[in-house]
C-alpha positions as CSV (number, residue, x, y, z in Angstrom):
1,X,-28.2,-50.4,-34.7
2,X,-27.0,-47.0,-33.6
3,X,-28.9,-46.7,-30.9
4,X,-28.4,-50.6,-29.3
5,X,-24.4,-49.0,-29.8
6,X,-25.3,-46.3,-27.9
7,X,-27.1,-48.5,-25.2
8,X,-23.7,-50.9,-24.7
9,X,-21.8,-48.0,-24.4
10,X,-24.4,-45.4,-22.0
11,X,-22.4,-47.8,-18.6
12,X,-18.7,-46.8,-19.9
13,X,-19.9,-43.2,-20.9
14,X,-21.2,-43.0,-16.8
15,X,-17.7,-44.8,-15.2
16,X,-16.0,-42.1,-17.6
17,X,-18.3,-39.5,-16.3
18,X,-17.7,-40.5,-12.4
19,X,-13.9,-40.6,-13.1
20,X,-13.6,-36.9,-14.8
21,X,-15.6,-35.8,-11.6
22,X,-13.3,-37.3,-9.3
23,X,-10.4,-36.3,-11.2
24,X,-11.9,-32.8,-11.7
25,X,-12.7,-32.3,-8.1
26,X,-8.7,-33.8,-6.8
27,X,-7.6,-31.2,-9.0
28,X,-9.6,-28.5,-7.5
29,X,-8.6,-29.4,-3.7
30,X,-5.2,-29.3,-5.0
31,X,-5.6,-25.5,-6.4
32,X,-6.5,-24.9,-3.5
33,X,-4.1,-26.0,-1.0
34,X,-1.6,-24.3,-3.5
35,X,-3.2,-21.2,-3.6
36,X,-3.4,-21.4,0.8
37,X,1.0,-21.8,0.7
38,X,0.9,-18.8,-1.9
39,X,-1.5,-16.7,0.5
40,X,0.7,-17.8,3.6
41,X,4.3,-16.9,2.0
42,X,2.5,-13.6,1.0
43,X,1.0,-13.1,4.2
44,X,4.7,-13.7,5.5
45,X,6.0,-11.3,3.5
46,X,3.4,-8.7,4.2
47,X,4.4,-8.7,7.3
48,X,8.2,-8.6,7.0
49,X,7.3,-5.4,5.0
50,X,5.5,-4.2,7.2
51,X,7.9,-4.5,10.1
52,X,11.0,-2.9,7.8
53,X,8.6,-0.6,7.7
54,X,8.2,0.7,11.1
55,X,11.6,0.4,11.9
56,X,12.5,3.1,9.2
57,X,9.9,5.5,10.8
58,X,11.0,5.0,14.4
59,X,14.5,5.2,12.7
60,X,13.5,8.4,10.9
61,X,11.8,9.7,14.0
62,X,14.6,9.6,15.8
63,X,16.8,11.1,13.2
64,X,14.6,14.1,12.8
65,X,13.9,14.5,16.6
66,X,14.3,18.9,17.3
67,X,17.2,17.9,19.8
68,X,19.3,16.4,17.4
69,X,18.5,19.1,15.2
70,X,19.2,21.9,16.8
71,X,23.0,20.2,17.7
72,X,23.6,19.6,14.4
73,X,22.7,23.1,13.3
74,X,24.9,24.0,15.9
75,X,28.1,22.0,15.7
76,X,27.5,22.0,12.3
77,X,26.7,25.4,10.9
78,X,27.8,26.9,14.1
79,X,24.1,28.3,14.2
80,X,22.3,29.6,17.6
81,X,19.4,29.5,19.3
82,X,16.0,31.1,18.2
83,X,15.8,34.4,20.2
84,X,12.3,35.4,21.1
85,X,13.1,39.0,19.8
86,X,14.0,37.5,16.6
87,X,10.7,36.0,15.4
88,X,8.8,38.3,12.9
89,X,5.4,37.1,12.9
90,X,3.5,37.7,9.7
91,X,0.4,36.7,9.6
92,X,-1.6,40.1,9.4
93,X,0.5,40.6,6.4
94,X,0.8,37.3,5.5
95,X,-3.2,37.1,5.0
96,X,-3.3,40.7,3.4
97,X,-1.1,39.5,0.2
98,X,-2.9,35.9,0.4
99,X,-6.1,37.7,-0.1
100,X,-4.9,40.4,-3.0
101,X,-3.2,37.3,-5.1
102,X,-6.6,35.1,-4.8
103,X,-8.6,38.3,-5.4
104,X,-6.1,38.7,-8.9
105,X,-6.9,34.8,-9.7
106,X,-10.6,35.0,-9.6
107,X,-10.8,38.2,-11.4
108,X,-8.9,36.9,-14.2
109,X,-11.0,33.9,-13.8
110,X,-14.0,35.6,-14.4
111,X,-12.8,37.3,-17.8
């Protein structure tokens, strides 16, 4: 008798089967058209980012441009204007202490 019960009910069992498919697979397209809006108002956003972005650097490259600089300096800090005579250039020196102070480091190192 069990099995004539499950033979009356093996049509229902198939309908119920077809409609948890359909249902399953609405669902799914849904997910995924929600998921596309999500992806577009990020997308949207990346790029309003990304524009605030480059506006700060031109912003900051023109704030930090060597002409305004050097007016500031000297309006500002009533400082003047590099003489040639007034550069010391150290880099034979420079290189010389570089050398001693990595020399110290490695012999430590090695003890």
């Amino acid at each position: 008798m069990s099995s004539e019960n499950f033979r009356q009910l093996k049509p229902f069992f198939s309908i119920l089967l077809i409609i948890a498919t359909l249902f399953s697979i609405v669902f799914l397209q849904m997910e995924e058209r929600r998921m596309g809006y999500s992806v577009l108002k990020l997308t949207r956003e990346h790029k309003k980012v990304w524009e605030e972005k480059r506006v700060k650097e031109i912003a900051l490259a023109k704030v930090t441009r060597p002409q305004l600089l050097d007016s500031v300096a000297q309006q500002k800090f009533t400082l003047k204007k590099v003489q040639a005579n007034q550069i010391i250039h150290l880099s034979g020196a420079l290189t010389e202490e570089v050398d001693k102070v990595v020399n110290k480091g490695i012999a430590k190192k090695d003890l």
